[in-house]
N, C-alpha and C positions, 0 to 999 in steps of 0.2 A: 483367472477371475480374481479380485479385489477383493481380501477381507474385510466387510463394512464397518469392521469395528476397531481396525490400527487406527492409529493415529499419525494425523496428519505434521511433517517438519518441513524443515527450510532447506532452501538447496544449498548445495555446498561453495561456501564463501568464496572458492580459486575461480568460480564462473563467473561472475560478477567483475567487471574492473570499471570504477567509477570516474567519469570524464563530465566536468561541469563546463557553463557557459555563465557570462553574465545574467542569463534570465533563469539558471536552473541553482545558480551557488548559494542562495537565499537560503532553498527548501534543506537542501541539504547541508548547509552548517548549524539551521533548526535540532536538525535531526540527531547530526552529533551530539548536539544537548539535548535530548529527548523530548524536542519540543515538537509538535506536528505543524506547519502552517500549510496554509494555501494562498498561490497569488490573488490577488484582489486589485482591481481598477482604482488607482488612485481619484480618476475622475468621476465614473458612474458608477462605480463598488460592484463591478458584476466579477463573479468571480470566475476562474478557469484554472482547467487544470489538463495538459503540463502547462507550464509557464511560457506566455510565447511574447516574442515583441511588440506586438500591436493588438489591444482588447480588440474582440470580435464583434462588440458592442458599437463600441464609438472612436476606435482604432488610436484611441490615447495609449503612450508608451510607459505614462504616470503606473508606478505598481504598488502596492503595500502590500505585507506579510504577517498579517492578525493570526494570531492561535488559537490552533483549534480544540476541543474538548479529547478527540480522539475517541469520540465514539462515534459509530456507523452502522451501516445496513449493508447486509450482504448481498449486494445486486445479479452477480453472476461468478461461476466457477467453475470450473472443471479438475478432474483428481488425474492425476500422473499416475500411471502404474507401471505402468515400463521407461525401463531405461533404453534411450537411442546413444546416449554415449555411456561408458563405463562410470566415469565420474560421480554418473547422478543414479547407480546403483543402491547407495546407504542413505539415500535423502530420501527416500519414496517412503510411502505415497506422497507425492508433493501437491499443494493445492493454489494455483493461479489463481486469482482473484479479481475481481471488480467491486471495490467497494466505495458505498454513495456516501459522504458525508453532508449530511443535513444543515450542517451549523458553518456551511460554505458556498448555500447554494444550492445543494445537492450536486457536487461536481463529484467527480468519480474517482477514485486513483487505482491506478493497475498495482497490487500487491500478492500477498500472500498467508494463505490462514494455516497457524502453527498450533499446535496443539489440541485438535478438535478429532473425537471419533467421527470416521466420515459417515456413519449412518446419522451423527445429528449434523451437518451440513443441510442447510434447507436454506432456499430464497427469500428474503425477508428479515434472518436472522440479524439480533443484534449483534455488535463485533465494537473489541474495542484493541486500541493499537497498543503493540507490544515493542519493544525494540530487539534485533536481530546486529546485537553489536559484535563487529567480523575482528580479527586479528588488525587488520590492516588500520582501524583509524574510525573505519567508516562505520557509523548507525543506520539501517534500514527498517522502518516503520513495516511493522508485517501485524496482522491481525487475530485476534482470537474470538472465539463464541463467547458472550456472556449467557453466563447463566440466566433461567426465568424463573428458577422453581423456588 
């Protein structure tokens, strides 16, 4: 059983090996500078997230990369408590994330929430992005609970 009261970290950096593409290299050289964006439709500013080559809207390939505040709402999550490989024995509890950001749309990005006792984990919460910067180079936007009180 899951003590509701650890706190929640990031998984271990050697899992992760980051491969870009023309529609993903944008988000992530942001990131490196600890900038958050989201793609956005050059044409009809809808926005998406991951970054694909043809908006869903109106299948213009036009893209821009506005910044975002890097605040959010906690859409969805689930808490890691076991490890299926060794590796990810000293990263637990670890917490998968969906999180909506409002000031894009409300488009969603798959991350992870650091530093939170998982008994305040709740739906709705606000979360605002942190960076999980690895040995290797790379920045990953991962998220934390703001406080309300």
């Amino acid at each position: 059983m899951t003590d509701m009261s650890e706190i929640s970290k990031a998984p271990p950096p050697e899992l992760f090996t980051l491969t870009t593409d023309q529609w993903t290299k944008p988000f992530w050289e942001a990131a490196a500078a600890h900038r958050l964006v989201a793609p956005k439709c050059g044409c009809c500013s809808t926005f998406r997230m991951p970054p694909t080559p043809f908006c869903p809207n109106c299948l213009s390939q036009e893209l821009e990369w506005p910044e975002l505040s890097g605040q959010g709402v906690l859409y969805s999550y689930t808490i890691v408590a076991r490890a299926i490989i060794p590796e990810m024995a000293a990263h637990l509890p670890y917490v998968p994330a969906l999180v909506e950001l409002p000031d894009a749309g409300g488009v969603r990005l798959i991350t992870n929430i650091v530093g939170a006792p998982l008994d305040a984990l709740e739906i709705g919460c606000p979360v605002q992005v942190v960076w999980d910067d690895r040995p290797d180079g790379v920045s990953i936007p991962c998220f934390r609970l703001v406080r309300t009180d």
